[in-house]
C-alpha positions in Angstrom: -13.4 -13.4 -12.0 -12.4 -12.2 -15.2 -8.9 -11.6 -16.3 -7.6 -7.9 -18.1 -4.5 -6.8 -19.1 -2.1 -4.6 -17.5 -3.4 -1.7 -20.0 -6.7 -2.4 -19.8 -6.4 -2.4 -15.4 -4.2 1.2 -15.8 -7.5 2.7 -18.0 -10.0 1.1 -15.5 -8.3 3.2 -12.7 -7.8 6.4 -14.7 -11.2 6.6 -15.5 -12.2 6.3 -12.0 -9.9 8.8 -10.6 -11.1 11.0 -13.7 -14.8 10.5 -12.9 -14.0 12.1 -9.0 -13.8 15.5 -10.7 -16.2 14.9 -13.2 -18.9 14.6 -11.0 -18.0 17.1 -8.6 -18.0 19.5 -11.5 -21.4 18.3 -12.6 -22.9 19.2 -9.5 -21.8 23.1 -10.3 -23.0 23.4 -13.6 -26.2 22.6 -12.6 -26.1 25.6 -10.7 -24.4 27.5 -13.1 -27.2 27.0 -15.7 -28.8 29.9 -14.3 -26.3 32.4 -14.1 -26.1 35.2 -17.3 -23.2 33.7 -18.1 -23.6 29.9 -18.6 -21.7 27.3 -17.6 -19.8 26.9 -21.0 -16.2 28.3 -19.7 -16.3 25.9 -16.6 -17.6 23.0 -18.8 -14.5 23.6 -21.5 -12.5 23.7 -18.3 -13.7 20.8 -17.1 -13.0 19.0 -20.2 -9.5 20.3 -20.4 -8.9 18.8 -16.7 -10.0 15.4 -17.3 -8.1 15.0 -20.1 -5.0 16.0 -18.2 -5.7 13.6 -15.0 -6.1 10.7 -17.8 -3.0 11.5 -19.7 -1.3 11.8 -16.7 -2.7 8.3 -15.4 -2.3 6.4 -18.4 1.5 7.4 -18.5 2.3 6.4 -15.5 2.4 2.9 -16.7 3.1 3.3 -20.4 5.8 6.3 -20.6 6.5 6.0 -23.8 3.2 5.3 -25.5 1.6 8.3 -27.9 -1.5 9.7 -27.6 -4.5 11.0 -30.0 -6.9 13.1 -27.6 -9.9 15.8 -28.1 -8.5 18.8 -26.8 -4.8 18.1 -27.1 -5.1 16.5 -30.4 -2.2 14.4 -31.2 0.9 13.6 -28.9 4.0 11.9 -30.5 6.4 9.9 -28.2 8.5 7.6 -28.7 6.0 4.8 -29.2 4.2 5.2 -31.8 2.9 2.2 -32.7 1.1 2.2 -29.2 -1.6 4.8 -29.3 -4.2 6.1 -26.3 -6.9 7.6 -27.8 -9.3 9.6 -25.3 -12.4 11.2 -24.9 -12.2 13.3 -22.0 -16.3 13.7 -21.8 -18.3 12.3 -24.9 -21.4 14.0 -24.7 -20.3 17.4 -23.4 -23.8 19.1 -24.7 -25.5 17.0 -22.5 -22.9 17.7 -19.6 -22.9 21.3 -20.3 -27.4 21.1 -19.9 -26.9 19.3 -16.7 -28.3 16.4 -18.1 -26.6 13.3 -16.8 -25.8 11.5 -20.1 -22.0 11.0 -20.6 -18.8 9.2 -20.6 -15.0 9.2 -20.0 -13.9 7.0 -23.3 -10.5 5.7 -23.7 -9.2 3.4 -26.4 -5.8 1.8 -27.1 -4.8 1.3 -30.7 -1.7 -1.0 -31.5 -0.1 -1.1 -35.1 -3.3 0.7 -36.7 -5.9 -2.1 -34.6 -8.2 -1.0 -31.5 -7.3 -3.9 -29.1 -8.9 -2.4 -26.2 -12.1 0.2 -25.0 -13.6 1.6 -21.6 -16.4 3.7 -22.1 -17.4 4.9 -18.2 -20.6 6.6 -17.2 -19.5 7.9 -14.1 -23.4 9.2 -12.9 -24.8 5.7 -13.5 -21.7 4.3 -12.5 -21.3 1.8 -15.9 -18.0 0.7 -17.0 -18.1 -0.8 -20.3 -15.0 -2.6 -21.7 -13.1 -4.8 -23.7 -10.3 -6.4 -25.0 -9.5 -7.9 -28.4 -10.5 -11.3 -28.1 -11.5 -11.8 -24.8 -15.2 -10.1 -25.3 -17.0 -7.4 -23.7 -18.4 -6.6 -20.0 -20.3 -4.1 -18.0 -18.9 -4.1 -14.3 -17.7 -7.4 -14.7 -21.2 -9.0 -16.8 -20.5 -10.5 -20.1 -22.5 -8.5 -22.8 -24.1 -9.5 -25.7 -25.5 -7.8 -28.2 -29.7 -7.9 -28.9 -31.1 -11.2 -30.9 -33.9 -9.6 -32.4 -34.3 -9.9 -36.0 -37.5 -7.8 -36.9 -37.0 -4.6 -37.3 -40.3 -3.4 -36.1 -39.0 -4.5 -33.1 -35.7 -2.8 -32.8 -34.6 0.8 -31.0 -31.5 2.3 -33.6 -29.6 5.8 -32.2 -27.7 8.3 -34.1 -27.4 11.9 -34.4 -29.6 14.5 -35.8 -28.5 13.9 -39.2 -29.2 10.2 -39.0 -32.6 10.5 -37.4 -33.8 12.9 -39.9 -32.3 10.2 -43.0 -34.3 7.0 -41.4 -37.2 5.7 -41.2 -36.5 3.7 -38.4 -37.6 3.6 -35.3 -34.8 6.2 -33.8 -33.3 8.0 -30.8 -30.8 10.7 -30.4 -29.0 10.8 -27.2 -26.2 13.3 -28.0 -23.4 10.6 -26.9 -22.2 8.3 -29.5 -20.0 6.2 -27.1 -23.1 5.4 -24.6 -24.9 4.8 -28.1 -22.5 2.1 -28.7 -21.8 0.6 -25.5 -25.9 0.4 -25.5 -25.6 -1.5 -28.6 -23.3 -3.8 -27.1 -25.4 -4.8 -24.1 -28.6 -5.3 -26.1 -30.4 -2.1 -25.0 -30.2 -0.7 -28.4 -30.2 -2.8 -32.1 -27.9 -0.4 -34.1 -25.6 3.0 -34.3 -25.0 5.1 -37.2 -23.3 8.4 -37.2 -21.3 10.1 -40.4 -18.3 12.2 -40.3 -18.0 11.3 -36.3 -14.2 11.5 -34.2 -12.2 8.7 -33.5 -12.2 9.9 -30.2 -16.1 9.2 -30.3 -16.0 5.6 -31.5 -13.1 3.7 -30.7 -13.6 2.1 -27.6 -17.5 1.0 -28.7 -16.6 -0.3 -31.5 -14.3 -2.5 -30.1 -17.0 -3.2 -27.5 -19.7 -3.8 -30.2 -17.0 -6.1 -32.2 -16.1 -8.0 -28.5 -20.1 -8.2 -27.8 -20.7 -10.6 -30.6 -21.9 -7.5 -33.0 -21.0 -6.1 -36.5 -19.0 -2.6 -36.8 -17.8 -1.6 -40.0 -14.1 -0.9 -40.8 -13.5 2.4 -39.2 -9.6 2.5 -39.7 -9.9 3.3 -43.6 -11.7 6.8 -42.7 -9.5 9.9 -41.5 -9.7 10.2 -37.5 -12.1 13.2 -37.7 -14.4 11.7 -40.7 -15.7 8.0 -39.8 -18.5 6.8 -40.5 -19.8 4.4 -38.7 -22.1 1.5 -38.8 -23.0 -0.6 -35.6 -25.4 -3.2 -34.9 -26.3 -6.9 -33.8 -25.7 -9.5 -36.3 -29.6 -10.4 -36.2 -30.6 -6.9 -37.7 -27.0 -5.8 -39.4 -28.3 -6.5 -43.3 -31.4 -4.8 -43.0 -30.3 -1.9 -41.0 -27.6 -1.4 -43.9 -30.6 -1.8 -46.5 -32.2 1.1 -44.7 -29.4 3.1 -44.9 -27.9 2.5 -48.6 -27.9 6.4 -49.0 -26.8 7.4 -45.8 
């Protein structure tokens, strides 16, 4: 059985209460899709709800704690060196198409260092996370990330921007965390996005980092500006070479 921190036990429990409503709500924007109207209200709704069952959750344990979120922005409390950063649903295009590729994310930041992501999938029930040192899981199996070392051989994701820039053999899923926490596990090589959220990135890359992978330094960028750069050791130089003018 592996061991997690207090925190990382409270975000593991708010995402799952968070997911209850996330799924209901994806059942009825399936069958909004065809209404004159669309289901973009109810989505932004949706988003707006989540986000409020997760802050709510996560200060339960941690009063004091601030909080950097999507909708809400930023929160100042009285901690501020102790910093929640969520993602109420990363990959709300996706959600808002009824197609069932997205994720509650949640990150902690502690004196300007990610020490902890969850990245959930709630539909395929996949809860990626990981703490600072003490590397990275889905549902309680170590990840690592892929081994492969030719790049013929290797499946890289970004978004449109990126696919259109490379030359390499790509896919766009239209959620950045799941790109990352794929990367992690091995099912993709690399992840590159420009000018990305924090919001979208902070749990995978700690889950990249914990995975045994290569992220680049995301804290020198502003929160709503990264660019990022993930990948398996094995393919990291030559996925950079690729990208020299990205």
């Amino acid at each position: 059985m592996i061991s997690i921190s207090a925190n990382l036990n409270v975000m593991i429990k708010a995402a799952e209460k968070a997911s209850k409503s996330v799924i209901r709500d994806f059942g009825e924007v399936e069958k909004l899709q065809v209404s004159k109207k669309g289901p973009y209200d109810f989505v932004t709704k949706t988003d707006k709800h989540v986000e409020k069952i997760l802050i709510e959750e996560l200060s339960k344990i941690k009063k004091n704690y601030s909080f950097i979120t999507e909708e809400t922005g930023i929160i100042k409390n009285n901690d501020k060196e102790n910093i929640w950063i969520i993602d109420p649903i990363d990959g709300t295009t996706n959600f808002l198409h009824g197609i069932p590729h997205f994720a509650i994310c949640i990150a902690l930041q502690s004196k300007e260092e990610i020490v902890s992501g969850l990245i959930f999938d709630p539909i395929k029930d996949e809860m990626f996370f990981a703490e600072k040192d003490k590397g990275a899981f889905l549902n309680n199996q170590r990840l690592r990330v892929s081994k492969k070392n030719s790049i013929d051989d290797c499946l890289f994701s970004s978004n449109h921007e990126g696919v259109k820039f490379s030359d390499l053999n790509m896919r766009y899923s239209g959620c950045a965390a799941l790109d990352l926490a794929y990367v992690a596990s091995g099912r993709l090589d690399g992840f590159f996005h420009n000018n990305i959220n924090l919001w979208d990135v902070a749990a995978g890359a700690i889950i990249v980092r914990e995975a045994g992978g290569i992220v680049n330094d995301i804290s020198k960028f502003a929160i709503n500006k990264i660019d990022i750069k993930a990948s398996s050791v094995a393919i990291n130089e030559k996925m950079l070479e690729n990208l020299v003018n990205f």
